[in-house]
C-alpha positions in Angstrom: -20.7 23.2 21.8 -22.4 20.3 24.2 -19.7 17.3 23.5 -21.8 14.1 22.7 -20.4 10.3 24.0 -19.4 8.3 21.6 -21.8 5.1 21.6 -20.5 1.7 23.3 -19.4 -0.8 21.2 -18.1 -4.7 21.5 -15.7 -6.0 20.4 -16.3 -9.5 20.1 -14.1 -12.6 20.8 -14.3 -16.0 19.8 -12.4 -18.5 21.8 -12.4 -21.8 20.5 -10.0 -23.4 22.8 -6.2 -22.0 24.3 -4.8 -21.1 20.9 -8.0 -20.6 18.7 -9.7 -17.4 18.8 -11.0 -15.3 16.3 -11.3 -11.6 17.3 -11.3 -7.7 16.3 -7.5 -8.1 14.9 -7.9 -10.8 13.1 -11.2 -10.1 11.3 -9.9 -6.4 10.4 -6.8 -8.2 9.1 -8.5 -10.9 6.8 -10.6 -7.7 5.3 -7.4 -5.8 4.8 -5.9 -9.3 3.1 -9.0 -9.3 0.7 -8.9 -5.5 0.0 -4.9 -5.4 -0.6 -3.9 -8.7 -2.4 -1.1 -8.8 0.4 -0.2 -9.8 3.8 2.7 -7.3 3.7 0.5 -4.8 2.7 -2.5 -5.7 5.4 0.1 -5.6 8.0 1.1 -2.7 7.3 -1.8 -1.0 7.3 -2.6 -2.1 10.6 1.1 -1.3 11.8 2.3 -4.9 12.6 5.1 -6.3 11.5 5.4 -8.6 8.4 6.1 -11.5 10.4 3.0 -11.0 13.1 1.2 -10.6 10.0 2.0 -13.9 8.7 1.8 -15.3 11.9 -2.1 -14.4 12.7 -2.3 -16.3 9.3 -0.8 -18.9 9.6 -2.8 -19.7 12.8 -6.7 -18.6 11.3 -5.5 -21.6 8.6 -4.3 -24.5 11.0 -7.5 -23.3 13.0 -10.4 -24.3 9.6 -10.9 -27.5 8.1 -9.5 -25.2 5.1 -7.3 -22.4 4.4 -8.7 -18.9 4.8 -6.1 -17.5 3.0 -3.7 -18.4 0.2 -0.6 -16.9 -1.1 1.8 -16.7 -3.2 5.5 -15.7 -3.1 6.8 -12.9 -4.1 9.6 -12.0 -6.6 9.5 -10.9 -10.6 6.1 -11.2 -10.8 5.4 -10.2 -7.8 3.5 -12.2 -4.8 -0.2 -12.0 -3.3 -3.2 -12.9 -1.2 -6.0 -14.1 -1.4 -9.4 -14.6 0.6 -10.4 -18.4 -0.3 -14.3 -19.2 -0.2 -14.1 -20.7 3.5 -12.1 -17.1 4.6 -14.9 -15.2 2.9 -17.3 -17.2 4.6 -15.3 -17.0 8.4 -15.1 -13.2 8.0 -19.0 -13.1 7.2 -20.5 -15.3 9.6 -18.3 -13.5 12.0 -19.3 -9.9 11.0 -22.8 -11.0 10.9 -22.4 -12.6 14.9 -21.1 -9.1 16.0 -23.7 -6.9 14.4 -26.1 -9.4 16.0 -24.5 -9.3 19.4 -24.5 -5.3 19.1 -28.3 -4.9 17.9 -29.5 -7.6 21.1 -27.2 -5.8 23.7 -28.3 -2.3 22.4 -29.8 -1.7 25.3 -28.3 -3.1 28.0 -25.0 -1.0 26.8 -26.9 2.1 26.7 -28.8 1.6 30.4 -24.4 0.9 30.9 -23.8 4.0 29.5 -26.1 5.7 31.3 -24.4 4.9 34.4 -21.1 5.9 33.4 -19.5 9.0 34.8 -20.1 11.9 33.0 -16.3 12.8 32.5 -15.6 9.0 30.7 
């Protein structure tokens, strides 16, 4: 059976200056958020700790003129997470950039690729 290459991909980052990026991570872990209802939860998923978690958070919402996400504690009635409008809208734009980015470089990775040894 004749093993096929898995295609290149990117994995795109966005640095807006020395602390404010946008990347892989953190888009995987604001789709998580929206899918959950729960930082804990998205964490977790991903493996990370509650506290990296809420971390990564805390800096996507000092980063935007708005919050991307809002929560609220936990306890009795239990806590959650939500996407707001502008976290939607962060996650989309940057979803969109990367398909984009992959579609345009589609061939300059596979010429890449092609150059590659045949053992990678």
């Amino acid at each position: 059976m004749e093993e096929t290459s898995p295609s290149p991909r990117l994995h795109i980052r966005i640095v807006f200056n020395e602390t404010g990026m946008i990347g892989p991570g953190k888009a995987e872990l604001l789709e998580r958020i929206d899918r959950c209802g729960s930082i804990a939860a998205a964490g977790r998923e991903m493996g990370m700790s509650y506290k990296r978690a809420w971390m990564l958070i805390e800096t996507l919402n000092a980063m935007f003129r708005a919050p991307l996400v809002e929560s609220s504690r936990g306890g009795p009635g239990g806590g959650g997470a939500l996407l707001t409008e502008t976290g939607r809208q962060v996650l989309s734009l940057y979803r969109l950039f990367e398909s984009e980015a992959a579609e345009a470089g589609a061939d300059r990775l596979s010429a890449i690729q092609a150059l590659l040894k045949e053992s990678l």
